[in-house]
N, C-alpha and C positions, 0 to 999 in steps of 0.2 A: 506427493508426486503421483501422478498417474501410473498407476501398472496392468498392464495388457498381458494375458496368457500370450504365451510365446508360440501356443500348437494353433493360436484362431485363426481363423482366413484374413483376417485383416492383417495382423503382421505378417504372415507366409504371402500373402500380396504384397504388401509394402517392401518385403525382402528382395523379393522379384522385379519388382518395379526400381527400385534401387540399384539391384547388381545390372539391369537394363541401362540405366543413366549413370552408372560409372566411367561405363567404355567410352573413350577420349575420341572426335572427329580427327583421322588422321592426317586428314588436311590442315587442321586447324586446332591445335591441341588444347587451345585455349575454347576451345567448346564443347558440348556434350554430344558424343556419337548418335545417341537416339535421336532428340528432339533439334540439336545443335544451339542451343542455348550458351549463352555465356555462362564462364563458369562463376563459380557456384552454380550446379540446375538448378532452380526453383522446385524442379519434379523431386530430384535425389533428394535434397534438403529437408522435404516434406515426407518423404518415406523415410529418412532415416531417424526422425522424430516417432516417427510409428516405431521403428523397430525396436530402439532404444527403449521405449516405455515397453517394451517386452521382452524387453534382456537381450537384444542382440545387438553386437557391434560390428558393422562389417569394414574389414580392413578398407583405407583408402576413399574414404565417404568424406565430405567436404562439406559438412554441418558445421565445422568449427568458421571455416569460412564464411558461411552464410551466416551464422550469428554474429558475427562482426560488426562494428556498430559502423556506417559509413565512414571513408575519413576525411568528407568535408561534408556538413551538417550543413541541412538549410533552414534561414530561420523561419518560422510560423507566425506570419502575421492576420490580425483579424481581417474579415473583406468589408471593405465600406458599406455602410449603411445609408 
């Protein structure tokens, strides 16, 4: 498993970046205050993989959600040749 010093600018960004895309649109709670993305952000999601590979877990981050596997699969099929 990957591990990141927890003091480099990449995680101390990613943290930042994170605690930014936590805050809930009050209009719409089902989306991200910053960017208004549905949720799970895509943005948080991906900083909290940062953070994590350097020891930090910030309360209330919505990684478990984003790793979720969809819950209707589509199938993959080849393209005509």
């Amino acid at each position: 498993m990957l591990r990141l010093d927890p003091d480099s600018v990449l995680v101390k960004t990613a943290a930042e970046l994170q605690t930014r895309h936590l805050e809930r649109d009050p209009d719409d709670p089902a989306r991200c205050g910053a960017c208004g993305a549905l949720l799970p952000c895509p943005v948080e999601a991906a900083a909290a993989l940062v953070c994590r590979a350097g020891g930090l877990w910030l309360e209330g981050d919505t990684i478990v959600d984003a790793l979720e596997p969809p819950t209707q699969l589509l199938a993959i099929l080849p393209a005509p040749v």
